[in-house]
C-alpha positions in Angstrom: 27.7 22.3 -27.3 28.3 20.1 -24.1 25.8 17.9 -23.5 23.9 18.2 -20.4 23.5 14.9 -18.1 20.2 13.7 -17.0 20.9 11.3 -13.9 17.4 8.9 -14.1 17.4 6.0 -11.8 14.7 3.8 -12.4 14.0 4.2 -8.2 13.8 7.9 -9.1 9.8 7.6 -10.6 8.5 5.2 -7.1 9.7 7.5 -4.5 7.3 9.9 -5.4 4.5 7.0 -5.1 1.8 8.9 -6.8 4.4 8.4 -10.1 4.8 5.1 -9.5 5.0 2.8 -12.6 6.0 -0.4 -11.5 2.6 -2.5 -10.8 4.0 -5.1 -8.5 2.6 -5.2 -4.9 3.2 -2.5 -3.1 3.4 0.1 -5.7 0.8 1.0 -8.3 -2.7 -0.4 -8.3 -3.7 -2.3 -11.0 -7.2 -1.6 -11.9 -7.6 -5.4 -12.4 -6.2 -6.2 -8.8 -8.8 -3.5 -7.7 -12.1 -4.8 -9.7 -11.4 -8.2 -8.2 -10.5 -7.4 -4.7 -13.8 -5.2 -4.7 -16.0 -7.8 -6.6 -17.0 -9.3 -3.4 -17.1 -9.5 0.8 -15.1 -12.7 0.4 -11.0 -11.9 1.8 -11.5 -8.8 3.0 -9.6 -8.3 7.1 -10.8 -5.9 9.5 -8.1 -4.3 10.8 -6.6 -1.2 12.8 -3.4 0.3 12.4 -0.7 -0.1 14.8 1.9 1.7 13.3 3.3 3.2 9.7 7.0 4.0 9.8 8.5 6.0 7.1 10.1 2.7 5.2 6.2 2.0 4.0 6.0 -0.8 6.7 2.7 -0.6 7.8 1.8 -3.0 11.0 -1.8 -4.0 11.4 -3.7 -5.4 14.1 -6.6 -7.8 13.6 -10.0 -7.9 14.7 -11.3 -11.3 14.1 -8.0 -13.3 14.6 -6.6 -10.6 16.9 -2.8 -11.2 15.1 -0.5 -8.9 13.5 -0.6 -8.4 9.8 3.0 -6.4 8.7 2.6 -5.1 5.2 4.6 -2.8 2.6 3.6 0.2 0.3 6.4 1.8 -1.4 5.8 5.4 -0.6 6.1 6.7 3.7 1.9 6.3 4.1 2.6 7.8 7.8 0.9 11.0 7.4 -2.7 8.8 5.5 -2.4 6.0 8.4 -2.9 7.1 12.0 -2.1 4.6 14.9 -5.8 3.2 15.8 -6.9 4.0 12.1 -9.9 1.5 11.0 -8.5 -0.7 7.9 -9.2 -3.4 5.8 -6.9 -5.4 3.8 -7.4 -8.0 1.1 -4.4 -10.5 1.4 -5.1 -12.1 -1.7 -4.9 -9.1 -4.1 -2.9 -7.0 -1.7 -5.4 -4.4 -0.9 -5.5 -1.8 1.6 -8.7 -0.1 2.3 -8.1 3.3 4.2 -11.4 5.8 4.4 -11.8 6.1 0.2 -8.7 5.3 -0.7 -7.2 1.6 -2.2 -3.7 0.8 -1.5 -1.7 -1.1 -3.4 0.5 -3.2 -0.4 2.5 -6.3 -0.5 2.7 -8.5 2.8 
């Protein structure tokens, strides 16, 4: 019996994002990274969303500093992140706060 190949790139499990495995920023969410970015006010930006291409570049606009904030989420999070969408984003523990949802982002 021949045997069958199973092509598996490693890349194959993160471009479905939700499968995501790989915990660095800007793929999966730690729960540690989420219960300390959450633990307090303290880090959190106010921000609005300029633009989310399809290469999970995410461009940010803030409110306070009034400076743009580029960050990276593995996974296209154009169709979750409207230009002019309300944001916040925890540069310490790469955070993104969208509505409900936490967002694992490097910057």
């Amino acid at each position: 019996m021949a045997r069958v190949p199973h092509p598996q790139r490693i890349t194959s499990v993160c471009e479905h994002g939700a499968m995501c495995a790989d915990d660095r920023p800007g793929h999966a969410l730690t729960l540690m990274r989420l219960r300390l970015a959450v633990a307090g006010r303290r880090g959190w930006i106010d921000a609005i969303v300029q633009r989310a291409d399809a290469d999970g570049t995410v461009e940010l606009r803030t409110f306070a500093r009034d400076e743009v904030i580029e960050v990276w989420h593995h996974a296209d999070l154009g169709g979750e992140l409207a230009p002019g969408a309300p944001v916040a984003l925890h540069e310490a523990f790469g955070v993104l706060a969208a509505g409900p949802r936490r967002i694992s982002v490097a910057h």
